[in-house]
N, C-alpha and C positions, 0 to 999 in steps of 0.2 A: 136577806141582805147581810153582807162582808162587812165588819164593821171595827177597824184597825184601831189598837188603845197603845200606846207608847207608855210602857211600863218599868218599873226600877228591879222585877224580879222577875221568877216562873211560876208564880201564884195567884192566887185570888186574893190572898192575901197582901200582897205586894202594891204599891202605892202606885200614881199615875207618873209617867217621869216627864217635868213640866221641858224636857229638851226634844226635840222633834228630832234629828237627825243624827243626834248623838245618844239618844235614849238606847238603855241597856237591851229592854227585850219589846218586842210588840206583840200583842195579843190581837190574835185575828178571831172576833166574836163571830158566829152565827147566828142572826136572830129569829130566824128558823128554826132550826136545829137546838139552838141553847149549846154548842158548842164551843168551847174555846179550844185553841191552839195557841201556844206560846213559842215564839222563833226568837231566839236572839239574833241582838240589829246586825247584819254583816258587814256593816259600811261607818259604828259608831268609832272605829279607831283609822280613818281612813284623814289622811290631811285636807286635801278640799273635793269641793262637789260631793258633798254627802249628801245634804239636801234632794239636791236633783239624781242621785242615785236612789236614795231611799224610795222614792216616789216613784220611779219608775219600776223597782222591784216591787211593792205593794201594791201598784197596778196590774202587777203578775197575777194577784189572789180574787182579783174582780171585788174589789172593796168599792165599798159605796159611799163610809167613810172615816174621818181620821179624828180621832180625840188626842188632844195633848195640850199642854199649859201652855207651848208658846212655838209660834211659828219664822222662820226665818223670812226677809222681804223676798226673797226669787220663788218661795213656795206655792205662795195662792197661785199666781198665774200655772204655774203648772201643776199643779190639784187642777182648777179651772179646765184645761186643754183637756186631763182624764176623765174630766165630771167626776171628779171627788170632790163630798161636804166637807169641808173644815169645821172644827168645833173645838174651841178654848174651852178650859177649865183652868180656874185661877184659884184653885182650891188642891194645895201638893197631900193635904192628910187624905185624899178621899183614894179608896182602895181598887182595887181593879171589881173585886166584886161589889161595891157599892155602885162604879159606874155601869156595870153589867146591866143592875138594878134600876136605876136611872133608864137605859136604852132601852128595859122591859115594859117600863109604863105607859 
């Protein structure tokens, strides 16, 4: 399973970034594999429809689903249409590799 983390860096070390469509980089986990790939956002300096852009390009990587602090209202419905999980973290100190950790248990 794909499993998309919206991140402030290109590290493990790098913290969760609590913006969904504005977020610096996304980290696309394998929980398979134990892989990450980190992409920077192509669409975080874009003026509107970020949201709905972002989503439909991380529907590109067959992601199953999306971690980040906070979601904008036109998002779920489409996560929903892709069958993408949504999942908040309200918690900005936890690190990409702590949520790794978390998604391995």
């Amino acid at each position: 399973m794909i499993v998309a983390i919206t991140s402030t860096g290109n590290s493990l070390e790098s913290f969760i970034d609590p913006r969904f469509g504005r977020c610096s980089y996304f980290v696309f986990y394998n929980t398979e594999t134990k892989e990450s790939v980190f992409q920077p956002n192509p669409f975080k300096d874009n003026d509107e429809g970020v949201g709905v852009d972002v989503v439909e390009w991380i529907a590109t990587f067959s992601c199953s689903k999306i971690v980040s602090g906070q979601f904008g209202m036109k998002i779920k419905p489409l996560l929903d249409e892709s069958r993408i999980q949504l999942i908040l973290v309200n918690d900005p100190e936890l690190t990409i590799r702590q949520i790794i950790n978390l998604l391995d248990h």
